[in-house]
C-alpha positions in Angstrom: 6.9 -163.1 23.6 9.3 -166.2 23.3 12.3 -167.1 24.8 13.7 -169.5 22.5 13.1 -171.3 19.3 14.6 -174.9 18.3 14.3 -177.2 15.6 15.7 -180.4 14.6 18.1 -181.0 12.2 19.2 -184.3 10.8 22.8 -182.9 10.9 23.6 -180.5 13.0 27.1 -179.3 11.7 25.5 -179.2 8.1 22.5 -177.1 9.2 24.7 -174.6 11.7 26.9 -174.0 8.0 23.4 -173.0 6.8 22.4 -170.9 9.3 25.4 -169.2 10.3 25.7 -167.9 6.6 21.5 -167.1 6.4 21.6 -165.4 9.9 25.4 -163.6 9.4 23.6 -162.1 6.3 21.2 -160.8 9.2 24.1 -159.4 11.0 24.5 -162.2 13.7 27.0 -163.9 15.5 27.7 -167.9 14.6 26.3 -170.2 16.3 27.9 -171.6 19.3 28.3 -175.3 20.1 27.1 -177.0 23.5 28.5 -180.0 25.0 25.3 -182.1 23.6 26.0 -180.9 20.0 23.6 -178.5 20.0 23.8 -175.0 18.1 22.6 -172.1 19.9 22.6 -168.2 18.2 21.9 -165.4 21.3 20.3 -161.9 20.8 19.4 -159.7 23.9 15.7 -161.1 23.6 16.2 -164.4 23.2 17.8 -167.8 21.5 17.2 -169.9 18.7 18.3 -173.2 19.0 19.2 -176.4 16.5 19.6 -179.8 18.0 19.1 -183.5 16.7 16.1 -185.1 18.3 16.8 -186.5 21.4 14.7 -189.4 20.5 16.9 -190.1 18.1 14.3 -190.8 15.4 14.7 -188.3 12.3 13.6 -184.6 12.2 11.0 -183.4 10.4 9.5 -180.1 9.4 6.3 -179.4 11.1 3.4 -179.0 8.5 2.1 -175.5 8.3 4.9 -174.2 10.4 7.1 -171.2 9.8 9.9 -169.7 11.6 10.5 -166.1 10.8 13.8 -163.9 10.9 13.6 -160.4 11.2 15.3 -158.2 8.5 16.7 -154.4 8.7 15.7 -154.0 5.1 14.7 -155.8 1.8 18.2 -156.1 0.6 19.0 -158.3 3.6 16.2 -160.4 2.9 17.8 -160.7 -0.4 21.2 -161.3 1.2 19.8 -163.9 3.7 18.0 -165.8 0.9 20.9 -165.9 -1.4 23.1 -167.0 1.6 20.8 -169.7 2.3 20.9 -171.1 -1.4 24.5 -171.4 -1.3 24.5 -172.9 1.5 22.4 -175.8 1.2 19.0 -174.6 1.6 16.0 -174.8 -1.3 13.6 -172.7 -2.2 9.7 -172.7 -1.6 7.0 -170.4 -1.5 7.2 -167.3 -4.2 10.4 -165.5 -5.4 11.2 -162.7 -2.6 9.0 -159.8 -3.0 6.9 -157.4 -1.4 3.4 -158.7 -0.2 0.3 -156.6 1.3 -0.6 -158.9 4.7 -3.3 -157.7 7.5 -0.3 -156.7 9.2 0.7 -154.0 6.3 3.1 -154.1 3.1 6.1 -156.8 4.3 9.0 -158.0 2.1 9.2 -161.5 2.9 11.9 -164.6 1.4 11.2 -168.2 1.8 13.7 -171.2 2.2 13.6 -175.0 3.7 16.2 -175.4 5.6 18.7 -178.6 4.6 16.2 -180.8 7.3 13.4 -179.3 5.4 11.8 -176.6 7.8 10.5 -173.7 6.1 11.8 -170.2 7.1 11.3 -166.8 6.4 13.1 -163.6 6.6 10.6 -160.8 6.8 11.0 -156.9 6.8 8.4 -154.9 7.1 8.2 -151.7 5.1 6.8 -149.0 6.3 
């Protein structure tokens, strides 16, 4: 459904730290480096993206928004939460866990980012 995803980040070489370690936990590739000094990470269907506004007031996290990673399993949720503890990232929402949702039983865990936008890495069970 999407092509890309990118956010802004206050500091770019601080937030690719962060997510390299969250989404390495998810079994992806660092992120690679443009000549703008943006951060890209690449899967077959698409990119997601980290880049300081380009005008060059601070980002912010959007209110009510949510960007979710996909996870093999719970234990990589737990992995990708944990890496993103250690690696500047804060908690919010509730502890990782499995939650009943419309869409079935899912194992979700929450983080802000070190700019402060909230993400998720969700598995869903079966």
């Amino acid at each position: 459904m999407f092509s890309h995803i990118m956010i802004g980040a206050n500091d770019v070489e601080e937030s690719k730290i962060f997510y390299d370690a969250i989404l390495g936990a998810l079994g992806h590739e660092p992120g690679v480096m443009d000549e703008k000094g943006r951060c890209f990470y690449f899967t077959k269907n698409g990119a997601f993206a980290i880049t300081k506004p380009i005008n060059n007031e601070p980002a912010c996290h959007g209110n009510g928004s949510t960007i979710g990673f996909a996870a093999g399993s719970p234990e990589m949720a737990d992995g990708w939460h944990a890496a993103g503890l250690a690696n500047g990232g804060t908690e919010c929402e509730d502890p990782p866990g499995a939650r009943e949702a419309v869409m079935g039983k899912l194992y979700l865990a929450y983080l802000r980012d070190p700019s402060g936008n909230k993400i998720c890495a969700l598995h869903r069970m079966g």
